[in-house]
N, C-alpha and C positions, 0 to 999 in steps of 0.2 A: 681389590683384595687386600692390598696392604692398609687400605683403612680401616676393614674390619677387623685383619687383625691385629692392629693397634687399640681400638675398640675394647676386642676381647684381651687384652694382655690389660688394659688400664682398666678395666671390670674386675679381674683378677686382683691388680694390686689394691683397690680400695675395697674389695670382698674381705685382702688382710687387715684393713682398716676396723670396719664395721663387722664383718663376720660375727654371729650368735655363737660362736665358743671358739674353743682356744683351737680344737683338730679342724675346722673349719676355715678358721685364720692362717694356719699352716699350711694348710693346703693350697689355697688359693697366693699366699705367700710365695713357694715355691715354683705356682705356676707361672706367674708371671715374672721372677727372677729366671724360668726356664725359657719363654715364650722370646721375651726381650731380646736375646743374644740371636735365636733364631731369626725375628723379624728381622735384627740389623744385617747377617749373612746372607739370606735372601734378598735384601734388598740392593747388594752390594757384589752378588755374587758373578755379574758379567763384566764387576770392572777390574784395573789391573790391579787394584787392590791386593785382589784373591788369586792372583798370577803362581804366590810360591806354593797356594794351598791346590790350587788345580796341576801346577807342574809336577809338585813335588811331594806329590798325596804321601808317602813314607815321614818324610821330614817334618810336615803339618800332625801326621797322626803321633809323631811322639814328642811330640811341643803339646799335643791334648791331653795325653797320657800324663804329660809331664807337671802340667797346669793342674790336673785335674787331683794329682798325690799329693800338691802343696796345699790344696782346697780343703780336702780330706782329713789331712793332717792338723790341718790348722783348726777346720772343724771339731774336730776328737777334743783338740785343747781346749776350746772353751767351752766342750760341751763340762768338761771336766773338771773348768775353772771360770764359769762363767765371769768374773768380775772384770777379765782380763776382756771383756769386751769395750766397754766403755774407753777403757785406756787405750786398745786399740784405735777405735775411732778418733778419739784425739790425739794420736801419734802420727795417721794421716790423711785427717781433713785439710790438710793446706796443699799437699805436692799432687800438682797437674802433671799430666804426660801428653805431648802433643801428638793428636791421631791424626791423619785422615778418614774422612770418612765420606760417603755420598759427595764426592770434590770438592769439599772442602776440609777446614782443620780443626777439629778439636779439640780442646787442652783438659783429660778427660782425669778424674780422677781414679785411676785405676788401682793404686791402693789401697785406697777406701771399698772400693768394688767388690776386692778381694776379702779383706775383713766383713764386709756387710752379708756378703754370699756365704762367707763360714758362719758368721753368725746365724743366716738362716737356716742354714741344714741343722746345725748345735740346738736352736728353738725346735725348727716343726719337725723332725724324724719321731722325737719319743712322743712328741703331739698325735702324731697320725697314726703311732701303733697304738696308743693306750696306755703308755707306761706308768706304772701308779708311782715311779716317784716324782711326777710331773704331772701329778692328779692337782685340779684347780685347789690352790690355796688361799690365802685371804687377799694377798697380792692382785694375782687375777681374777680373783672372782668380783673385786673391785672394780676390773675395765672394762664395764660396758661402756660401746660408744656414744661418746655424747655430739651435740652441735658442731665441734671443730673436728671430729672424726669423719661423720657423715659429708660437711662442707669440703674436706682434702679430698673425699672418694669423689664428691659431685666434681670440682676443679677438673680433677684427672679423668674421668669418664667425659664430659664437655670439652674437656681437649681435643680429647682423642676424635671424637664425635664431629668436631668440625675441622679435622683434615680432610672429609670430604668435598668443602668445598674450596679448600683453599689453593692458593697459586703458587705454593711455597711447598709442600708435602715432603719433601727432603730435611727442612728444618725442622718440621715438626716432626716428623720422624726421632730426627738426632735430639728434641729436647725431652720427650719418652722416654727413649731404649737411654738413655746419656745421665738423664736428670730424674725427672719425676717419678719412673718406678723404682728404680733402687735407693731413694731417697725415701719413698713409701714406704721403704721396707728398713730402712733405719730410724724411721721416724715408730715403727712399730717395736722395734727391735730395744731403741733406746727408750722408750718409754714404761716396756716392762724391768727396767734393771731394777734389782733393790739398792737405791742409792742408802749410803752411809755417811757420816761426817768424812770419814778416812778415805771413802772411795773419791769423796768430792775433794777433797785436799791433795789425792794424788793425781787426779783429774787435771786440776789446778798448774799443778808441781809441773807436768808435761807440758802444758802449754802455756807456762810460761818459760820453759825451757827451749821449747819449739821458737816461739816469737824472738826469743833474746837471740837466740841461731840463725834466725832468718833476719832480723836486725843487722846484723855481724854480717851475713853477705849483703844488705842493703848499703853498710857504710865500707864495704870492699868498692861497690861499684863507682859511690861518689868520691873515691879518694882514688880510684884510678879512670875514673868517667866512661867505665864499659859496663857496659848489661850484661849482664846472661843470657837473654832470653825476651824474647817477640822484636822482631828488628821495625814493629809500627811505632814504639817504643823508641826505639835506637833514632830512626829516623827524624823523629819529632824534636830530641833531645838537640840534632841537630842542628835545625833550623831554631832555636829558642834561645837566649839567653840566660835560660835557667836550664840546670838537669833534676831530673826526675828518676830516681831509683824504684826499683819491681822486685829485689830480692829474686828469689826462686819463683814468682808468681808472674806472670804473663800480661799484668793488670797492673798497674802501681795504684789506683780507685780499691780495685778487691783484695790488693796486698793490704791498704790503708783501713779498710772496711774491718781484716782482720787483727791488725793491731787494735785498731779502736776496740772490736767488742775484749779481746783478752786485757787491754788499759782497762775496760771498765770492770771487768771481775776485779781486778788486782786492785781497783778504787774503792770496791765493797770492802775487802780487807781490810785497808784503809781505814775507813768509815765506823768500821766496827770492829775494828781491833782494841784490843785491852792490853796487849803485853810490849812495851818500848821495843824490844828487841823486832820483835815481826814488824810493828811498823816502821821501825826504820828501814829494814830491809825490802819490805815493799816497796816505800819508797822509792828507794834506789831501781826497783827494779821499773819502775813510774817514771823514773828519770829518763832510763835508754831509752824505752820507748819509746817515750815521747819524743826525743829527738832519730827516731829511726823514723815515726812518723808525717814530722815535720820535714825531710828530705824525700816525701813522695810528694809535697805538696799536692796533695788529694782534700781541697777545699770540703768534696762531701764526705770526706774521714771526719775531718774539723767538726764539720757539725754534728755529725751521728757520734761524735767523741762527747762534746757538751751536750745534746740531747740525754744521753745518758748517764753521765753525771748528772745533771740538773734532776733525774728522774730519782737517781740510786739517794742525792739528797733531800727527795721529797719522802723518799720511803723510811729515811731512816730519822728525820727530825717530824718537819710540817710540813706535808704534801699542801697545803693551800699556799703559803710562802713560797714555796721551790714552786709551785706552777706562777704565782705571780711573778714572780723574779722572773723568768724562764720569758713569758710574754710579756715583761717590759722591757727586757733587751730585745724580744723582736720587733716591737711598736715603736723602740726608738731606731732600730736600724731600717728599718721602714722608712721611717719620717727624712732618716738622716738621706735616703737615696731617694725622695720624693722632695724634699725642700733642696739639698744640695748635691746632686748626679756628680756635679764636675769630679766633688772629690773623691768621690769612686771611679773618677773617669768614663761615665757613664753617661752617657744622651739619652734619653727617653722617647725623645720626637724620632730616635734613629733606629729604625727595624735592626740595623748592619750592627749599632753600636750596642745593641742587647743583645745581639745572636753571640757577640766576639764577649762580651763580659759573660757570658754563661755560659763559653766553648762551646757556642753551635747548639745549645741545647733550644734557644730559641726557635730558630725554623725548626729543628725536628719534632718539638711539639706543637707548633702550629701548621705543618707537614700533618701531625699526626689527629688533630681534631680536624683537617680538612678532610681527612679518609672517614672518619668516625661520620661526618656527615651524610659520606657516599652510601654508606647501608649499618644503619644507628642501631639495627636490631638485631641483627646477626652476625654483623661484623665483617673481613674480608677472611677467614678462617685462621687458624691457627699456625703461627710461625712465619705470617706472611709480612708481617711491617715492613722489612727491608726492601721486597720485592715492588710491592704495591708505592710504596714513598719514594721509592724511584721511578715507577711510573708516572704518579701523580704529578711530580716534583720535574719530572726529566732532569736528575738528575745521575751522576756515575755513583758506581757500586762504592768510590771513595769517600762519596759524601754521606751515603746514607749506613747506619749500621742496625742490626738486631733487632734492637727497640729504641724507643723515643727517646731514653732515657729517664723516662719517667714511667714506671709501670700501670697505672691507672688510663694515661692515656694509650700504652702498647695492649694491655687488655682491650678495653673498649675498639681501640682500629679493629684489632682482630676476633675478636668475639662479642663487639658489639655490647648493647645495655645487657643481653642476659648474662656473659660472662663479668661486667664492671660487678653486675649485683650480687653475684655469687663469690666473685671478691672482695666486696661488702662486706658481706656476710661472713665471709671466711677470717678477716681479720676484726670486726666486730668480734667473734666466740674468739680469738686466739687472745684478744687482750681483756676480756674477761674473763677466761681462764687462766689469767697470768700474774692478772695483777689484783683480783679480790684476795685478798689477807696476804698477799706478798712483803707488806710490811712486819710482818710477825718473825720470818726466815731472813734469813743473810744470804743463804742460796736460792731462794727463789725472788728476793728482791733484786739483786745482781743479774735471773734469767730475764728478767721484767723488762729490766733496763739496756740490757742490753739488745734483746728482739725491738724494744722501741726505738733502738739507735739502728739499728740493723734497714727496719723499716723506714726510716727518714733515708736512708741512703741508698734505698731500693727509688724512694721518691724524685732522686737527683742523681741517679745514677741507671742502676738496672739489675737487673739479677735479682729477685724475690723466690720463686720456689726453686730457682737453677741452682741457688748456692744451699750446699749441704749445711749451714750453720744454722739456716730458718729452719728447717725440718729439726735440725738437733736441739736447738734452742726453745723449738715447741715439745719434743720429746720430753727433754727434761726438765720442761716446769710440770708437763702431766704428770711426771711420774711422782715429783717432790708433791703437787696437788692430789692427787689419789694417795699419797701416804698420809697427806696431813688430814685428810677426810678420813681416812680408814682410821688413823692410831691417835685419833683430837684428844681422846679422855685416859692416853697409855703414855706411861712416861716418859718413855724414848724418845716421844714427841718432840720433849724439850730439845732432848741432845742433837737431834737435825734441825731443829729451827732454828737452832744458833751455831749453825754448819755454815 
């Protein structure tokens, strides 16, 4: 039962995807923002989890009551002042709150949950009655779904679809009701905004606001050498002879992931700024970062940082240059650990000494093409890596985590060649809908580059559709793309392509 209705709730969210009109989309919207919360309380609901909601039924019901007027409330506002959604979401896409959940912990972002749910009810209510001031205008009558539409609804429906067979059900569960449909629904959500120069600038304004604050507790920690938060973290720091700061993030990799992509906004600035004044102040602000970045020493920040620079300067001078550049420094750094290992400290003949130079990412991906071997076409099911690469492997729960670390190989273990090729497919249409005429905008060449950086540190890291920046980062090049198609021969054209 809970796979079907897992099923139907991810049918639901990509029905908002693709949906044939906008009351359609709403509907199917809300159902699966509905469905979601239900699955995860039935499926929870005999552990102690739900102790205070079964003891203390009075107490639970006006914590809902209570939840439910800020919801409301918050709704009303942006039905009122939509623009304030956008800035919502980037106010709080970074702060996690640790759950439990099916025994284990979450780091959920429930903030964001909050704003995306008002944001829904603010879209689909006047959708579903008819209201003619929310009658299709040129905006939406624009969003038909295209290739990368239809491929997030297939993603999320074939997930869902192969928790039937998998070993794991509890996980995949939690990357559903957790990740994938309310991200569905931000991904829908931010896609219809009407961006503006002013909207993208105080977009902007927030998170680099955000970053420089979360910076500022990253250099609290290394200057007094305590963390906030994940003691896996804590622990590690201690056996090491380096420390590693996490800021408010639980990750010091996913805190670095997002400094990098807001350095690479703030490099387009840069790149294309005309007035002394702003770029030096950019700069500056280029400055902290980067050194708040360089004390998570997160190597796949490094690289999704220069990936998207190298990309932001291909889009703004000579994309054949910046790609050649970009693959002569990997062909010599190649060469350089293929003719001299030592000086990277590095053994080649030594399975141990490439597992320790790529923190263990080595056996987990060849952990994880040993499973891909075991059933190549369907895979072990969905959310299962962890479970399965500890069987295969005999090894403890310590050694093995989530995914591979590498997302290509964690698809393929668990959904085998049909889901690699649907995520083929699904980042094939996301980077040509991203990056054909992203050279023309300063805001969509900045989304370009940074989803490409994003993506290289899904490659070497993890977290591709779990992290809400890939769904926002696709939102809002669709939506800068569907303006720049709809408004190509209207003036205005200009004033956002040089946003």
């Amino acid at each position: 039962m809970t796979s079907v209705a897992l099923i139907a709730c991810a049918a639901l969210a990509a029905g908002a995807l693709v949906g044939p009109s906008s009351r359609v989309r709403a509907g199917a919207l809300l159902g699966s923002l509905v469905l979601a919360p239900i699955i995860l309380v039935a499926h929870i609901w005999d552990s102690s989890q739900l102790d205070t909601l079964r003891d203390r039924p009075a107490v639970a019901a006006i914590g809902i009551v209570l939840g439910l007027a800020v919801l409301v409330a918050l709704a009303r506002l942006l039905d009122r002042r939509p623009q304030l959604f956008p800035i919502a979401v980037v106010a709080t896409v970074p702060f996690r709150v640790p759950i439990s959940a099916g025994g284990s912990t979450a780091n959920l972002l429930l903030p964001l949950y909050l704003v995306v749910a008002a944001g829904a009810i603010a879209y689909a209510l006047p959708r579903l009655r008819g209201d003619d001031a929310v009658a299709e205008d040129g905006a939406e009558a624009e969003d038909r779904p295209g290739a990368l539409e239809w491929l997030l609804g297939a993603t999320l429906v074939l997930y869902a679809a192969q928790t039937i067979s998998t070993a794991d059900r509890d996980h995949a569960l939690e990357q559903l009701v957790f990740f994938y449909v309310p991200f569905a629904a931000l991904f829908l959500l931010l896609g219809r905004v009407r961006w503006s120069a002013d909207l993208l600038r105080r977009c902007l304004l927030v998170l680099g606001a955000l970053a420089l604050g979360l910076v500022a507790v990253g250099f609290y920690e290394y200057a007094t050498k305590t963390l906030l938060l994940n003691p896996k973290v804590i622990a590690s720091n201690q056996f090491e002879d380096y420390f590693r700061v996490n800021s408010l993030f639980f990750d010091p990799n996913i805190y670095g992931r997002f400094l990098a992509v807001v350095m690479i906004a703030y490099a387009g600035v840069l790149l294309w700024g005309r007035r002394a004044q702003d770029v030096a102040r950019t700069g500056l602000v280029l400055g902290v970062l980067w050194t708040g970045l360089v004390l998570t020493l997160s190597q796949s920040s490094f690289a999704a940082l220069l990936l998207g620079l190298a990309v932001l300067a291909g889009l703004r001078w000579n994309p054949r240059k910046a790609a050649l550049t970009a693959g002569s420094l990997a062909v010599a750094t190649a060469l350089v650990v293929l003719a001299a290992p030592g000086l990277v400290n590095l053994d080649l003949s030594s399975g141990k000494s490439v597992d320790e130079a790529t923190s263990g990412r080595y056996d987990l991906i060849a952990g994880g093409v040993g499973l891909i071997g075991e059933r190549p076409v369907l895979g072990h099911g969905s959310g299962s890596f962890s479970r399965e690469y500890r069987r295969r492997e005999q090894v403890s729960a310590q050694r093995a985590t989530s995914a591979s670390h590498t997302i290509p190989v964690t698809v393929a273990a668990e959904q085998g060649l049909v889901g690699l090729a649907v995520y083929l497919a699904l980042l094939a249409a996301a980077l040509s809908r991203l990056l054909r005429g992203a050279s023309l905008s300063l805001a969509r060449s900045v989304i370009a580059a940074a989803f490409l950086a994003l993506l290289l540190h899904t490659m070497v890291y993890a977290a591709f559709l779990e992290d809400p920046l890939s769904w926002a980062l696709l939102a809002v090049g669709t939506a800068l793309w569907r303006h720049e198609r709809a408004s190509r021969n209207r003036p205005e054209h200009d004033a956002l392509a040089t946003a």
